[in-house]
DRENBATOR-663087 format. One record per residue (C-alpha): residue number from 1; residue in three letters; y, z, x. Coordinates in pm, 1 decimal. Last residue first. Layout:
<recs>
(NUM ALA (Y Z X)) ...
</recs>
This chain:
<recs>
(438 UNK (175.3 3431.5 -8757.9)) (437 UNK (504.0 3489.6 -8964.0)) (436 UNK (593.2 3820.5 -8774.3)) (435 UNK (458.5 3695.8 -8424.5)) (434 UNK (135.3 3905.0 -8344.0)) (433 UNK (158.9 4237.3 -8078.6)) (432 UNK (-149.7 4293.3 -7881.5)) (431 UNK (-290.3 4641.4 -7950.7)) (430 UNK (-628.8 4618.7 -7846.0)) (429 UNK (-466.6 4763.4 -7506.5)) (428 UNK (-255.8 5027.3 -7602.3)) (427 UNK (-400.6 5366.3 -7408.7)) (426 UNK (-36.5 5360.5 -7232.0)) (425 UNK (-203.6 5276.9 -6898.4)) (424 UNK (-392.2 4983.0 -7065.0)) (423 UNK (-45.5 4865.6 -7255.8)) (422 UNK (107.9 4911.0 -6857.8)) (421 UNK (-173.7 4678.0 -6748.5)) (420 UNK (-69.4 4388.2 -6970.3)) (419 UNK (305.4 4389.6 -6886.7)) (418 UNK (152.7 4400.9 -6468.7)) (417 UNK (-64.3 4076.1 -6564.8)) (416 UNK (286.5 3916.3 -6776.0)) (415 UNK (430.6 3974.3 -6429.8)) (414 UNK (854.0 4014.0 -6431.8)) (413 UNK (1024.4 3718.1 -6293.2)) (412 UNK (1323.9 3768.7 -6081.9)) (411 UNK (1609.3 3560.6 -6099.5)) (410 UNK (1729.3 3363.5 -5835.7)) (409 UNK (1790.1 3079.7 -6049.6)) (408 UNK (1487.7 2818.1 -6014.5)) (407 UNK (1404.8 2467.0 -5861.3)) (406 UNK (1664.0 2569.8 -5603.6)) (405 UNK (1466.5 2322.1 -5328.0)) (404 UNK (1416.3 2587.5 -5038.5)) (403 UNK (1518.8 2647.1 -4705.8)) (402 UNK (1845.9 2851.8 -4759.0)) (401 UNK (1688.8 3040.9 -5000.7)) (400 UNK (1825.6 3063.2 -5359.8)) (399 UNK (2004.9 3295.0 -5549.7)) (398 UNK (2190.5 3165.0 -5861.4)) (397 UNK (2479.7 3376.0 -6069.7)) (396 UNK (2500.5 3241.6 -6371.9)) (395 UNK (2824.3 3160.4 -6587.7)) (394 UNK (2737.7 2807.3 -6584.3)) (393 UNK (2667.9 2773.1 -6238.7)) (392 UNK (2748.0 3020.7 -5959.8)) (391 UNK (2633.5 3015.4 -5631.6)) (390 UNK (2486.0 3248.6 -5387.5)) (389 UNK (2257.3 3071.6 -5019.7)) (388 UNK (2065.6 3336.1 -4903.1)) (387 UNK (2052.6 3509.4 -4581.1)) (386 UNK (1813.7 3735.1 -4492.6)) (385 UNK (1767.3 4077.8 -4768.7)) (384 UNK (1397.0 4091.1 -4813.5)) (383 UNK (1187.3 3966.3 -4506.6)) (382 UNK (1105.9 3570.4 -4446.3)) (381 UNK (827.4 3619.6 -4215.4)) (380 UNK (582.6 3434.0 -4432.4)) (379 UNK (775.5 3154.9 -4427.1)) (378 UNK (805.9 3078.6 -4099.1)) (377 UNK (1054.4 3223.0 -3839.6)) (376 UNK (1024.0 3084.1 -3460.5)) (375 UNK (1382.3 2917.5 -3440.7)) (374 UNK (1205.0 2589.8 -3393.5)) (373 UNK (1115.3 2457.1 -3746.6)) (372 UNK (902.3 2208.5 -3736.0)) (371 UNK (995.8 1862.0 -3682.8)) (370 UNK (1099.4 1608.2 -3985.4)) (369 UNK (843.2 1371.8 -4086.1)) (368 UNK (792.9 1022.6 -3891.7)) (367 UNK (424.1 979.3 -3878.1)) (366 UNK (279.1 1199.6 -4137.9)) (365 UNK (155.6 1544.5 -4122.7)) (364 UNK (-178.3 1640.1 -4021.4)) (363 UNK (-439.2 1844.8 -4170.1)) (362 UNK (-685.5 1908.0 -3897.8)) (361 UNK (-410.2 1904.2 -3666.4)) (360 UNK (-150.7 2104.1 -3821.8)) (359 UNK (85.4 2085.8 -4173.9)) (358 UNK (121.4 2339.3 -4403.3)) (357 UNK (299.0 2315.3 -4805.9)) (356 UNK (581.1 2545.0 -4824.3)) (355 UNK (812.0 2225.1 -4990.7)) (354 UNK (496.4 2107.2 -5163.4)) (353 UNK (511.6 2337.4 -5461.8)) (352 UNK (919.2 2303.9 -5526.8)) (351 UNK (896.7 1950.8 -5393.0)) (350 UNK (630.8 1904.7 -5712.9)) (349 UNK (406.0 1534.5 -5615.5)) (348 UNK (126.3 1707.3 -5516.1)) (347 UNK (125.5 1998.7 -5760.1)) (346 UNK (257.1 1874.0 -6090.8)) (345 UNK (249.6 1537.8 -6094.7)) (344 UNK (-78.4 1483.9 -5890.3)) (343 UNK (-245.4 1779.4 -5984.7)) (342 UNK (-104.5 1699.4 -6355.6)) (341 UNK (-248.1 1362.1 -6374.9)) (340 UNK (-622.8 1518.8 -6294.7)) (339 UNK (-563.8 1730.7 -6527.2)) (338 UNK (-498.4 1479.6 -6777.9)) (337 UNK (-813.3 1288.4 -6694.7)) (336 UNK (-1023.1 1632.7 -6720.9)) (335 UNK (-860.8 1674.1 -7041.0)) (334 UNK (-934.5 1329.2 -7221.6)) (333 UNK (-1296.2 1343.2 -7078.1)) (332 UNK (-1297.6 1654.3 -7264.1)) (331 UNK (-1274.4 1485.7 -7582.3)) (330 UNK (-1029.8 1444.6 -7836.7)) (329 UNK (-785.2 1635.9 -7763.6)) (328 UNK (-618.5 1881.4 -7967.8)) (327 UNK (-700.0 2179.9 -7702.2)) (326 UNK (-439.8 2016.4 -7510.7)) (325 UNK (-168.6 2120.9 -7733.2)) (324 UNK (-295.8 2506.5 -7716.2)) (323 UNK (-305.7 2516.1 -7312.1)) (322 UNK (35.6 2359.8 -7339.0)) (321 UNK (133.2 2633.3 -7617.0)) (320 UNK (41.4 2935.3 -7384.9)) (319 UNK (184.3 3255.0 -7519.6)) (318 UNK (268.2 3140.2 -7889.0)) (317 UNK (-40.7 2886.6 -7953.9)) (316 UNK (-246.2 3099.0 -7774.8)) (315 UNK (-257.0 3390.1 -7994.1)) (314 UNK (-206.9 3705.3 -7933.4)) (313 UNK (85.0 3862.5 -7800.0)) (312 UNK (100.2 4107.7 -7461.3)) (311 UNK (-54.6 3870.3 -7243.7)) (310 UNK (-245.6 3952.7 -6975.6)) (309 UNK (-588.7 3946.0 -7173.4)) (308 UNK (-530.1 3588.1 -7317.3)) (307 UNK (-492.8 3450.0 -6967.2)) (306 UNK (-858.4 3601.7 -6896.6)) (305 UNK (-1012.5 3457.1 -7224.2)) (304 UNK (-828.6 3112.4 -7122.7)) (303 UNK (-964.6 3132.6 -6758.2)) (302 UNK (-1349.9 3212.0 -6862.1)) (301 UNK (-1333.4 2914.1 -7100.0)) (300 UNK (-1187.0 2623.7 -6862.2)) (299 UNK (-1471.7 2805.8 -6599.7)) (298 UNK (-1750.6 2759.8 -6763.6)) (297 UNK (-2057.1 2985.2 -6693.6)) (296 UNK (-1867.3 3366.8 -6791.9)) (295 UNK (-1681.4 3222.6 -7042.7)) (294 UNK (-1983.0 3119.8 -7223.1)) (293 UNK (-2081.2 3364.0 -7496.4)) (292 UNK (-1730.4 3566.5 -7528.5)) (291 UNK (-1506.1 3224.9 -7526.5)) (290 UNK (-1727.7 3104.7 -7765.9)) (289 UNK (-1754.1 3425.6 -7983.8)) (288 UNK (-1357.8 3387.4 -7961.0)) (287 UNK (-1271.7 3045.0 -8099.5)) (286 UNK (-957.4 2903.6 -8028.5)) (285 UNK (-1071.3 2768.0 -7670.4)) (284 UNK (-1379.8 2566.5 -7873.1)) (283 UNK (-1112.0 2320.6 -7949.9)) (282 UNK (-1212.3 2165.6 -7639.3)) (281 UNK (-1522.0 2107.3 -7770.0)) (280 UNK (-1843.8 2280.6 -7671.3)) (279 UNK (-2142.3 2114.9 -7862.5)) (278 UNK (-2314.6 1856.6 -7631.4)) (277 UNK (-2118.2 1900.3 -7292.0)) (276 UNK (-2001.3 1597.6 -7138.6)) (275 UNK (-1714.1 1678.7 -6922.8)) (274 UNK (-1755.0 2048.6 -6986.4)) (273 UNK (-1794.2 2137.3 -6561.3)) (272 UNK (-1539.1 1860.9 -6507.2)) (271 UNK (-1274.9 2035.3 -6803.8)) (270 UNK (-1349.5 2335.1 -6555.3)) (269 UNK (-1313.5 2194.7 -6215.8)) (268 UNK (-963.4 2096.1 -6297.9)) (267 UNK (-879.3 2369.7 -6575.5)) (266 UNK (-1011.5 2625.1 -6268.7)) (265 UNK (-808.3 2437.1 -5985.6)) (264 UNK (-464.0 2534.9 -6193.7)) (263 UNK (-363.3 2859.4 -6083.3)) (262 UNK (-89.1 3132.9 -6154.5)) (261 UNK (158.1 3127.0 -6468.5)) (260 UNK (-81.0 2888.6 -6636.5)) (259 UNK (-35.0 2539.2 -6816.3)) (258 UNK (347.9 2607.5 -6810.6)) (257 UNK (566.3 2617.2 -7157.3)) (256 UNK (488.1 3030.2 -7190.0)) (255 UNK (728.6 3071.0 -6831.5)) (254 UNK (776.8 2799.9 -6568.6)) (253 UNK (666.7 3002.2 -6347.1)) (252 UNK (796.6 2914.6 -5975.2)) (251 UNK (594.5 3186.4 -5800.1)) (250 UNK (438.8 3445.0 -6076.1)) (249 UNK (534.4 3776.0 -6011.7)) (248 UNK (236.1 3989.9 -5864.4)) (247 UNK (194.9 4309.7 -6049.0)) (246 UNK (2.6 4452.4 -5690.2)) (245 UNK (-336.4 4571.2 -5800.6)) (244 UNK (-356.1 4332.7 -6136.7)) (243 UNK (-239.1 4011.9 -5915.6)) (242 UNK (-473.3 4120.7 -5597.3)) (241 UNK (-780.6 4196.9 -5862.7)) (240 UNK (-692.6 3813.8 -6044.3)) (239 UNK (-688.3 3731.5 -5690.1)) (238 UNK (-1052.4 3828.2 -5600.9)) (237 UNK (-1195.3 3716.1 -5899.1)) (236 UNK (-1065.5 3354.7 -5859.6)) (235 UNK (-1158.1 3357.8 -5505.7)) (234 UNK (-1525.0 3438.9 -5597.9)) (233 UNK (-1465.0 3158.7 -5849.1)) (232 UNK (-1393.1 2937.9 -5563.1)) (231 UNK (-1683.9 3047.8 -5348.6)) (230 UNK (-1970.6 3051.1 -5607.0)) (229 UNK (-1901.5 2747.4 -5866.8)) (228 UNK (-1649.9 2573.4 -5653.7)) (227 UNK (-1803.2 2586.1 -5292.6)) (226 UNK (-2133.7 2615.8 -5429.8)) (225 UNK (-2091.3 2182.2 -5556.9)) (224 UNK (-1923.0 2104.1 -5257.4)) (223 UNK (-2191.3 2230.2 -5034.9)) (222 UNK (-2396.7 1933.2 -4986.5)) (221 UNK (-2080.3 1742.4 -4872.6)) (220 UNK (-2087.0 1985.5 -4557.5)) (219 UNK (-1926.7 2308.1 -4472.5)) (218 UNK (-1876.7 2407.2 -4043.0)) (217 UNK (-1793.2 2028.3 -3959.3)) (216 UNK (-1495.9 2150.5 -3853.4)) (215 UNK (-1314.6 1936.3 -4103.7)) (214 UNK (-1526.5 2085.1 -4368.8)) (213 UNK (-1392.1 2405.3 -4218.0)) (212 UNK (-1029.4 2256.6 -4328.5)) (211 UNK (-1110.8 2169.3 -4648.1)) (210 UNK (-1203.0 2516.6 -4734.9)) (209 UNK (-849.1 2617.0 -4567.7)) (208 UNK (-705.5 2366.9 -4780.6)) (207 UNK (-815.0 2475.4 -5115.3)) (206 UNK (-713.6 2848.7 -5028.0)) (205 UNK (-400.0 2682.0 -4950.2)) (204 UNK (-394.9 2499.5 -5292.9)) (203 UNK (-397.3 2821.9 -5489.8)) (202 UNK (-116.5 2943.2 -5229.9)) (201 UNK (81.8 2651.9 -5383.7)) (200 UNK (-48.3 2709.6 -5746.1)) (199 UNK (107.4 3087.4 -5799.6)) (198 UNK (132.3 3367.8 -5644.7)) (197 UNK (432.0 3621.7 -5553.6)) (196 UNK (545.9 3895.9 -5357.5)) (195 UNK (833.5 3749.3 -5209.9)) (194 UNK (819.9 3849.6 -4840.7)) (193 UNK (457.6 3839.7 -4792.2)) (192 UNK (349.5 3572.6 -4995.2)) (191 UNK (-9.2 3504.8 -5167.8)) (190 UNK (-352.4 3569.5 -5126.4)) (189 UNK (-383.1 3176.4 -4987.0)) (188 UNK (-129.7 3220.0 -4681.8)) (187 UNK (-341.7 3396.7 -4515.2)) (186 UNK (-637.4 3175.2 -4573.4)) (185 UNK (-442.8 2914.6 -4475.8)) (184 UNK (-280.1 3046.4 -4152.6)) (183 UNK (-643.3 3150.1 -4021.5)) (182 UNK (-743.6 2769.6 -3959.2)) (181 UNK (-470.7 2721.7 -3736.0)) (180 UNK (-509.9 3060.0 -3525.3)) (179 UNK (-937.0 3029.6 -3540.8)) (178 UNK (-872.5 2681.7 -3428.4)) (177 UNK (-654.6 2804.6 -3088.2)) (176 UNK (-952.0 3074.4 -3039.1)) (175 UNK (-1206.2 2849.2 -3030.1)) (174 UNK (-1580.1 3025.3 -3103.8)) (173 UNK (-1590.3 2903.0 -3497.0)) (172 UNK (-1944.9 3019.8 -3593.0)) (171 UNK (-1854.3 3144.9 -3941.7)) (170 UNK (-1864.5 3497.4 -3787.7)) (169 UNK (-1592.0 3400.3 -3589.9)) (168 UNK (-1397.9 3318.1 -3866.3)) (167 UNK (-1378.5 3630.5 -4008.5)) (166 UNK (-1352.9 3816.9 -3690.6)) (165 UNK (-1019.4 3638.1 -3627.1)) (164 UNK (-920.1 3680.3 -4010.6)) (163 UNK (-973.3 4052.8 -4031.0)) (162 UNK (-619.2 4169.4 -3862.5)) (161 UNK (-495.5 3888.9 -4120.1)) (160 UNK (-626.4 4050.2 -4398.3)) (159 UNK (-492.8 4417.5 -4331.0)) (158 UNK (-139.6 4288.1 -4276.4)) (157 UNK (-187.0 4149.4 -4645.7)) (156 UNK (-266.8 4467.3 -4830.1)) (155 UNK (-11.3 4633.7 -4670.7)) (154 UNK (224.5 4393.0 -4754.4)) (153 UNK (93.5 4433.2 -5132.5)) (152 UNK (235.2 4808.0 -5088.4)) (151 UNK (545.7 4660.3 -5213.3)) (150 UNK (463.2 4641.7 -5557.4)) (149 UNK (605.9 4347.0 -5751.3)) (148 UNK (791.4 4328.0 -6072.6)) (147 UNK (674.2 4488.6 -6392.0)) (146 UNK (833.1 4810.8 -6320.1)) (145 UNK (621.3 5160.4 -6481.7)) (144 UNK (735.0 5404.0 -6270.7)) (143 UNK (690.3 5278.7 -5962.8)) (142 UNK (370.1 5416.3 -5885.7)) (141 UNK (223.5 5357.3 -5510.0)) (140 UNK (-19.0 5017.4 -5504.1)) (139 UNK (-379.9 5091.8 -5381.4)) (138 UNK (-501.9 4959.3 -5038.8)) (137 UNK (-848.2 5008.4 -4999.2)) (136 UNK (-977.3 4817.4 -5334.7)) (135 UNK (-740.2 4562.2 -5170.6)) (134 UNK (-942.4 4610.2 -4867.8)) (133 UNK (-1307.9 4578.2 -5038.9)) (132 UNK (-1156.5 4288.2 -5202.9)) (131 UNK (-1125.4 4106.3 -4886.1)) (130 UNK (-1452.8 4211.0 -4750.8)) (129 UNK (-1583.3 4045.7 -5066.3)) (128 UNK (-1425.7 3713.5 -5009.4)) (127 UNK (-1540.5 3703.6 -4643.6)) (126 UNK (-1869.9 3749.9 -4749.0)) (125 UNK (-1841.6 3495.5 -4948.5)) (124 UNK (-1742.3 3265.2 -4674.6)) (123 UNK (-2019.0 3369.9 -4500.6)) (122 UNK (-2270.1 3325.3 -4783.3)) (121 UNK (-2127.7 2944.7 -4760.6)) (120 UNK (-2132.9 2950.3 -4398.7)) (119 UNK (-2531.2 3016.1 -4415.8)) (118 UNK (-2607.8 2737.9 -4695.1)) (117 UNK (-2617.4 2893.8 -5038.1)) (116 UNK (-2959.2 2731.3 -5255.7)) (115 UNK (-3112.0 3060.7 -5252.7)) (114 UNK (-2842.6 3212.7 -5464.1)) (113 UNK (-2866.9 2984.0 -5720.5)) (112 UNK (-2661.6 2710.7 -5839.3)) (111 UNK (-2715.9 2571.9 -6216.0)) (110 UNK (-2531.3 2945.6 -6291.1)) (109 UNK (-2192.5 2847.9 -6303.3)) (108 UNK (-2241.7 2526.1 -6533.7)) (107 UNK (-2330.5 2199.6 -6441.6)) (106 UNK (-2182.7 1916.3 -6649.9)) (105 UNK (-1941.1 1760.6 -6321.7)) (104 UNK (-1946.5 2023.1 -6073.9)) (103 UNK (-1933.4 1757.0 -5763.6)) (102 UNK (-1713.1 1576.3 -5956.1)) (101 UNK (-1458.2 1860.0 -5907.5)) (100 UNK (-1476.5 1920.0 -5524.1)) (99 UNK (-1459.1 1523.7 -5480.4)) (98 UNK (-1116.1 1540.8 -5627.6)) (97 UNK (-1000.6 1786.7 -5436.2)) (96 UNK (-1146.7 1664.9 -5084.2)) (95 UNK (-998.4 1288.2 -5206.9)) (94 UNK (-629.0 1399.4 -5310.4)) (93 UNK (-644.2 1606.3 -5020.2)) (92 UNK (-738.7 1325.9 -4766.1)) (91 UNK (-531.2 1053.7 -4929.0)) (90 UNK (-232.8 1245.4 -4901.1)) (89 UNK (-341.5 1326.1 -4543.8)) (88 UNK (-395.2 916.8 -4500.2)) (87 UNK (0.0 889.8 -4571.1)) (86 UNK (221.6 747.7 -4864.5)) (85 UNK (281.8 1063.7 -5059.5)) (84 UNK (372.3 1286.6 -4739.3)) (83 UNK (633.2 983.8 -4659.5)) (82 UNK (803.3 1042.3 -4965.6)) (81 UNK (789.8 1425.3 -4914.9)) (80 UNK (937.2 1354.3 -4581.1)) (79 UNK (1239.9 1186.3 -4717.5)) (78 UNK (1258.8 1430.2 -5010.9)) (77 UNK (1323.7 1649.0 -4721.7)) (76 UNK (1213.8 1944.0 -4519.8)) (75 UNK (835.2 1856.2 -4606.2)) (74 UNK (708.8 1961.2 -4224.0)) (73 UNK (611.3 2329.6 -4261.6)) (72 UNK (378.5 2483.9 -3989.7)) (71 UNK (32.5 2483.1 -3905.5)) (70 UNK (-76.8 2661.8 -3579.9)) (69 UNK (-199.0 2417.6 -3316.6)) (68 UNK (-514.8 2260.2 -3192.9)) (67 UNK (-495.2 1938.3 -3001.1)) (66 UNK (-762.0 1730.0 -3103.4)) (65 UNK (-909.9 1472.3 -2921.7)) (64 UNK (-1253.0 1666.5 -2868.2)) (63 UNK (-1254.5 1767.5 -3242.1)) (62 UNK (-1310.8 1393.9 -3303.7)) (61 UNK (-1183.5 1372.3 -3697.0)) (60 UNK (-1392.1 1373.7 -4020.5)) (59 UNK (-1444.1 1038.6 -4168.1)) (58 UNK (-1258.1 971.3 -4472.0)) (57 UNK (-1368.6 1062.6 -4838.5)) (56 UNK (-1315.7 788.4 -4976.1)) (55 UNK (-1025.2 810.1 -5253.9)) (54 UNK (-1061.0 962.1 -5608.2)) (53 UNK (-909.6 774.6 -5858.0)) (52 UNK (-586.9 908.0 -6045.6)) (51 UNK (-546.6 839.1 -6403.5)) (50 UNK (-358.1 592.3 -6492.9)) (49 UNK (18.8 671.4 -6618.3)) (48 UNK (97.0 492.8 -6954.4)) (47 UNK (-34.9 734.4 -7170.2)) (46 UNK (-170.1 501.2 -7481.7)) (45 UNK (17.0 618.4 -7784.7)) (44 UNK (-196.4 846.6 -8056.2)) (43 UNK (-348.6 617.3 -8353.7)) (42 UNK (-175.3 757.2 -8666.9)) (41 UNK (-447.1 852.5 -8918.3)) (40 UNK (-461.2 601.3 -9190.5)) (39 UNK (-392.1 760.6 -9544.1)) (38 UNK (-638.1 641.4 -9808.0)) (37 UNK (-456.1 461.7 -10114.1)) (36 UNK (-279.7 592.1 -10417.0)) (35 UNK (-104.4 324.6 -10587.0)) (34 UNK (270.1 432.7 -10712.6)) (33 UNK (339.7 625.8 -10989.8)) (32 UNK (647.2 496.7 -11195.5)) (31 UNK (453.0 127.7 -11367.4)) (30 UNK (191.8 344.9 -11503.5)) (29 UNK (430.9 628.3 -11603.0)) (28 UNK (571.1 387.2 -11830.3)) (27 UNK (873.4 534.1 -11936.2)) (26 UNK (953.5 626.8 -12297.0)) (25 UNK (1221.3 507.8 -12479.8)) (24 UNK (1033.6 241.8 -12720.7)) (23 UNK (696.8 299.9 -12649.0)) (22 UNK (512.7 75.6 -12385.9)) (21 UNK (327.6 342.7 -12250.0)) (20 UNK (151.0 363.0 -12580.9)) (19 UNK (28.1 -19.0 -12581.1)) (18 UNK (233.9 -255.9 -12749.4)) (17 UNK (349.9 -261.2 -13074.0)) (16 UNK (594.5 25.5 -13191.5)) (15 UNK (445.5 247.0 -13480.1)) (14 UNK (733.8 243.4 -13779.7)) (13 UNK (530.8 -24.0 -13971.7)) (12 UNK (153.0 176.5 -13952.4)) (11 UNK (367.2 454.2 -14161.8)) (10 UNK (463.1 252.4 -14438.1)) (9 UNK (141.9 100.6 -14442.1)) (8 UNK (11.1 378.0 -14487.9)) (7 UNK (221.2 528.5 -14749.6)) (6 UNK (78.9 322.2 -15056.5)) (5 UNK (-268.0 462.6 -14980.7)) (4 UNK (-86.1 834.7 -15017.3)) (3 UNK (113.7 758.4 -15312.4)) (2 UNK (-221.4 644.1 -15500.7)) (1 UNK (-232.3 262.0 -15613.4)) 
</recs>
């Protein structure tokens, strides 16, 4: 027998049994790596608010009975915000709102055509356009490039209101005590004299003064639908002129962490408007040929493409996270249930928002709120300067009204729309600034 036979089984002797994983010393890697098996997707927890039905409609009242009179701030205390949420006028915004955005519900911006207006809804447009025609009128003096407020806004608004009585008497409305308590909301809806801000109160004002010529029986249920795809986004165009003109702060921001720094009613009627739309998801708000195709018929798209032009970094995920977290959803019936939470939550149910909220005949407070105030001065006649309650917490000096709810610090918030048009004056407008690690 050869060395090399007579080796084998030599060699076949030092070879452990077993299979190879087995091997004296070594591991088995088979026993060490655990199963691989499909990763379920974690089920997202059930929101445990319901979302808000919309009430009846109720009747409109007997204009004979009523006594008119010019609306005036009743929500003094959480007292008579409590008894604001548990009254028929709760019921009766909640509902006109509500109503406003089903009737929009999968119909784009152009499904209403211009012979389809009623007469008072070409008025009211009308009105709109006059409206812009004196802002257009009224241009800001140069303050050197601040970011807060222009004064000549004031200007702007004392030309409004000498409009408002022929306004609405070229809606048809002949009584001069309604014309006074109708006028205060569309006043009050450009925005406030004394502070020069905006934000989702005087939204809601322009809201309420639409509800309140459905009152007077001057709109109708058949014009809900034009009164948010023609009037409202009239309204929208007009103020996002006002805000650019004037560098409007935004009243009661709560900075990049808020929905919007100004309105609300357009992600409302807008998630209604997508509610059921065949291709356009809600991540569609990240995609820019989207935005640029049908911004101008939906009006969720056409108000993220005009927040991203007033900010000064791109990307929504830095400037308007909330806006980007929602845009996870599943569905847009997910968003237009959440917005319909956040009116609720956020506007109806905010002291901060409903503190300057109006109260008159045609929308009247509740039995048992405080009285109005007596000493003559309303909010709008607040002037720079009055008396102003000064604190200090923390190291920070705090400003607040005397008549308001201190849901901020006194401190004056510059307008992301005024930091916006200073890159246009400076020629720098395509030059939005990204985070380093974006």
């Amino acid at each position: 027998m050869s060395s090399t036979a007579a080796s084998v089984p030599a060699e076949a002797n030092l070879r452990p049994a077993g299979p190879p994983g087995a091997r004296q010393g070594i591991p088995s890697l088979r026993d060490r790596i655990p199963k691989l098996e499909p990763r379920r997707k974690k089920q997202d927890a059930p929101n445990p608010t319901p979302i808000p039905d919309t009430p009846a409609l109720p009747p409109r009242p007997d204009l004979s009975t009523l006594t008119f009179k010019t609306p005036s701030r009743r929500i003094l205390s959480p007292a008579d915000h409590e008894l604001f949420l548990a009254s028929p006028t709760y019921k009766l915004v909640l509902a006109f709102v509500f109503r406003l955005s089903e009737s929009v519900i999968d119909a784009p911006l152009s499904s209403v055509k211009d012979s389809e207006l009623s007469t008072p809804v070409k008025g009211i447009l009308d009105i709109l356009n006059e409206a812009e025609a004196l802002c257009r009128d009224s241009p800001p003096n140069e303050t050197g490039g601040s970011r807060f407020g222009n004064k000549i806004f004031r200007v702007f608004l004392d030309k409004v209101k000498q409009q408002t009585t022929k306004w609405h008497t070229s809606l048809g409305l002949e009584n001069a005590d309604a014309v006074s308590e109708v006028s205060v909301y569309l006043n009050q809806s450009f925005g406030n004299r004394s502070r020069i801000d905006y934000g989702s109160g005087h939204e809601l004002n322009f809201a309420m003064w639409l509800l309140c010529l459905y009152q007077l029986a001057i709109l109708q249920e058949s014009d809900f639908r034009a009164l948010v795809l023609r009037v409202f986004v009239r309204y929208l165009e007009v103020m996002r002129l006002v805000q650019s003109t004037y560098y409007l702060e935004p009243a009661g921001s709560h900075g990049v962490w808020g929905l919007d720094d100004y309105q609300f009613l357009p992600f409302l009627f807008g998630a209604s408007q997508l509610l059921h739309h065949p291709y356009i998801t809600p991540r569609a708000i990240h995609q820019e040929l989207t935005i640029e195709e049908f911004g101008g018929d939906f009006l969720y798209l056409g108000q993220v493409a005009f927040v991203n032009s007033t900010k000064t970094v791109k990307g929504l995920r830095w400037h308007s996270p909330m806006l980007d977290d929602i845009s996870s959803a599943k569905s847009w019936t997910k968003i237009e249930g959440g917005m319909r939470r956040m009116f609720v939550s956020e506007v109806l149910r905010k002291l901060p928002v409903m503190q300057h909220f109006l109260f008159g005949s045609l929308i009247p407070p509740a039995e048992g709120m405080s009285e109005p105030d007596t000493t003559g001065a309303d909010e709008e006649d607040e002037e720079e300067g009055g008396e102003v309650d000064v604190f200090d917490k923390d190291g920070v000096r705090h400003v607040h009204q005397p008549r308001g709810w201190g849901d901020c610090c006194g401190i004056k918030v510059p307008s992301s729309i005024a930091a916006a048009e200073e890159m246009k004056k400076r020629g720098a407008v395509e030059q939005l600034r990204r985070i380093p690690f974006d």
